[in-house]
ZAMARGU-4260 file (C-alpha; in steps of 0.2 Angstrom, whole numbers, plus 5000, padded with zeros to 4 digits):
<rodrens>
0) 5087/5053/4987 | 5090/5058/5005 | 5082/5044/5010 | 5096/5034/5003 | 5110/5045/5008
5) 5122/5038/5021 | 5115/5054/5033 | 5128/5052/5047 | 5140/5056/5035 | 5136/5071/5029
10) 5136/5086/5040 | 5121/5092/5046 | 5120/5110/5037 | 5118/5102/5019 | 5102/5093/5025
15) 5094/5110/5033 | 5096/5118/5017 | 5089/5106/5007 | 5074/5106/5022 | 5072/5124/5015
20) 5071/5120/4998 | 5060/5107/5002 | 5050/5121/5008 | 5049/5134/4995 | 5044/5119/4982
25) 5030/5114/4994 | 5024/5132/4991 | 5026/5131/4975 | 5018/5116/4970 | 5001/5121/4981
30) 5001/5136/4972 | 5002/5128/4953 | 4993/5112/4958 | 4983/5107/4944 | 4986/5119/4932
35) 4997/5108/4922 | 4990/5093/4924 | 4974/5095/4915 | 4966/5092/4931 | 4958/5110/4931
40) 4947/5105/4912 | 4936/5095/4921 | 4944/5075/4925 | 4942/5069/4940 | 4958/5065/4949
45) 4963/5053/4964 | 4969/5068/4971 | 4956/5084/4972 | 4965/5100/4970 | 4957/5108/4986
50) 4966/5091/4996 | 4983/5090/4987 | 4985/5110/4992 | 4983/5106/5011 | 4996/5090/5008
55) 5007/5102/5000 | 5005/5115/5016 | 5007/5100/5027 | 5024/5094/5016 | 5031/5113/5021
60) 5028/5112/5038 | 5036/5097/5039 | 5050/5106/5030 | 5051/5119/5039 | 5053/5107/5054
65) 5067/5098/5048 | 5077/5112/5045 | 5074/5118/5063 | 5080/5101/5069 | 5096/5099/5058
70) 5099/5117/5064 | 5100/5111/5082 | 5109/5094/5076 | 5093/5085/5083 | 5098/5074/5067
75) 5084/5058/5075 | 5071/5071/5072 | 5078/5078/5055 | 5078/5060/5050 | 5061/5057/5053
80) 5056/5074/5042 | 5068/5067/5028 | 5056/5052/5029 | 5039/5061/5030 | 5046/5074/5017
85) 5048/5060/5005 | 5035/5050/5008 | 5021/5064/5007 | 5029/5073/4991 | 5031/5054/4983
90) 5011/5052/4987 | 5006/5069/4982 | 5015/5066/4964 | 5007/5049/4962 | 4989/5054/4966
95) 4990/5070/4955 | 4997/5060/4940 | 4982/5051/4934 | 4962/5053/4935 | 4950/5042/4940
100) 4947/5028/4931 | 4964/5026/4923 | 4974/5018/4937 | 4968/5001/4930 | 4973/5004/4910
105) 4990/5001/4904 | 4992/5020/4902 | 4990/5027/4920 | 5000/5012/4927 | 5015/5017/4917
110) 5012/5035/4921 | 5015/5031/4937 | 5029/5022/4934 | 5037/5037/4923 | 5033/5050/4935
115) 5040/5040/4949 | 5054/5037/4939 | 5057/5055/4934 | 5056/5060/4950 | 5069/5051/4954
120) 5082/5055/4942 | 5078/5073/4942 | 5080/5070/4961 | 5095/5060/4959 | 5104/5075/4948
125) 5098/5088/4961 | 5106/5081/4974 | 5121/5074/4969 | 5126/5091/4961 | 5120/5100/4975
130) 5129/5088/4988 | 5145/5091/4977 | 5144/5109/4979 | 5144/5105/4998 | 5161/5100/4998
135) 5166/5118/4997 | 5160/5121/5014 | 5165/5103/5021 | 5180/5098/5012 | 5185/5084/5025
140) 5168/5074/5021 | 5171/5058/5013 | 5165/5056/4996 | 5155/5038/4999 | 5140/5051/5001
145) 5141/5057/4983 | 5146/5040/4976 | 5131/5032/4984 | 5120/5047/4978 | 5128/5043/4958
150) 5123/5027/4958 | 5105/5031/4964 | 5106/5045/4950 | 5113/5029/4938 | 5101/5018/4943
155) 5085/5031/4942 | 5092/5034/4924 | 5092/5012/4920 | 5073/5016/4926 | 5069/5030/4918
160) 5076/5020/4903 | 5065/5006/4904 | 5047/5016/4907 | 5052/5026/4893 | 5053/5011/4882
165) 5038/5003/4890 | 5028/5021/4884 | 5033/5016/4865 | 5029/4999/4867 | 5011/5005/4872
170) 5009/5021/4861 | 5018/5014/4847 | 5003/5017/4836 | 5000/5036/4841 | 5020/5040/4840
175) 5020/5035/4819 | 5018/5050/4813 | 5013/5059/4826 | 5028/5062/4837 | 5038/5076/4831
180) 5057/5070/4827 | 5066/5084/4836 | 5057/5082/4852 | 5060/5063/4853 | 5080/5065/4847
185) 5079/5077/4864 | 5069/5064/4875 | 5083/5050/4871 | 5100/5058/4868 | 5100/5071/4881
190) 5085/5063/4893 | 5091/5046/4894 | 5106/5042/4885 | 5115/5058/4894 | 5113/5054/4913
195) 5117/5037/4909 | 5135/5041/4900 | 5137/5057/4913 | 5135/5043/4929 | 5149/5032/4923
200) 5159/5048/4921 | 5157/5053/4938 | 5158/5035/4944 | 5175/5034/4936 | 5180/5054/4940
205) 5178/5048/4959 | 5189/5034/4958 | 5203/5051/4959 | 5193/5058/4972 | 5192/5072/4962
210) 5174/5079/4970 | 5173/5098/4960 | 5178/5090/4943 | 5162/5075/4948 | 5149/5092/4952
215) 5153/5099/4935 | 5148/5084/4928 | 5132/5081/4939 | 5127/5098/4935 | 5129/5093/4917
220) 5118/5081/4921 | 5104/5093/4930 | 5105/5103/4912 | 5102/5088/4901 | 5090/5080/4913
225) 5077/5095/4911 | 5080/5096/4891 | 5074/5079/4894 | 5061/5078/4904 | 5055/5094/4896
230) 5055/5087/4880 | 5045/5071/4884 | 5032/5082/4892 | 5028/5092/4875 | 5025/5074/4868
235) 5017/5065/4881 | 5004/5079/4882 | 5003/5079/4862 | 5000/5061/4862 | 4994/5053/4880
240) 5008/5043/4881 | 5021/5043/4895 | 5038/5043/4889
</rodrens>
């Protein structure tokens, strides 16, 4: 999402944090790469575990950069690592998603397609929430910032919408009587049809300029975003299907 932001105006302490935070999630992931992606029983992934660690050491360093150089307001420089920040991480997801072999079925195509499209709405909630908060500490920014950043967060939810029903289209015959009923209530009340419900809100809460009523909302939408995503993990790993 800070790809999409309007960079020059926001000022340029929000994106040094976020540089940070970059960071410590670069850590993380080399440290739990392929443990939950059944990589470590044995398939045979695009992305080895041993090369996706040194990507992710690289995608900190590149962090850690970016927040040097919106530190010193060098904001051409902080640019570039928004870029290389997004770019790596988006390539590091994709290639860890699927093994080989499946890129070509129906199935690893649409995983791509719903990891990409979680990324973004989980990235799209982060951020605008987060972004919101920052009004506290710049409260003469102007809000086109966190309206653009909405309607990404909007928009990543129409997409999330579509893979997801793409996912029951193709596993359709695994989900009857397979899928348990609570799990899938979750997946599309509070995964799907909550971020698309909480974006008009804010959409419509900005129209006042109201920016701390919006964040309350967007973080809302973090909450319910995770349930989601959370439940369509138990049941995608249940039943190989992305949803």
């Amino acid at each position: 999402m800070w790809v999409l932001m309007p960079r020059d105006q926001i000022t340029s302490g929000f994106f040094r944090i976020q540089m940070l935070l970059a960071l410590s999630l670069s850590v993380l992931a080399a440290l739990t790469l392929g443990r939950f992606t059944g990589q470590s029983a044995g398939e045979n992934p695009l992305l080895p575990i041993g090369t996706g660690r040194v990507l992710c050491g690289l995608l900190a360093g590149i962090a850690y950069l970016g927040s040097i150089a919106w530190s010193l307001e060098r904001r051409t420089l902080g640019a570039g690592c928004v870029y290389g920040v997004a770019g790596l991480a988006t390539a590091i997801l994709l290639l860890s998603s699927v093994a080989r072999g499946e890129i070509e079925t129906p199935v690893g195509m649409l995983t791509l397609v719903s990891e990409l499209a979680t990324s973004l709405l989980l990235g799209g909630a982060m951020a605008g929430m987060l972004l919101g908060h920052w009004y506290l500490t710049a409260p003469t920014m102007s809000i086109a910032p966190l309206g653009r950043v909405n309607i990404c967060f909007g928009s990543a939810a129409v997409l999330r919408l579509v893979a997801s029903l793409a996912g029951l289209v193709v596993g359709w015959p695994s989900l009857v009587g397979g899928a348990p009923t609570m799990w899938l209530v979750l997946r599309w009340t509070a995964g799907i049809g909550g971020p698309l419900v909480l974006a008009v809100m804010v959409w419509r809460i900005l129209r006042y300029r109201n920016t701390q009523a919006a964040t309350g909302v967007l973080f809302v939408g973090v909450i319910v975003t995770f349930i989601g995503e959370l439940s369509a993990t138990l049941v995608s790993r249940e039943l190989h299907v992305p949803l």
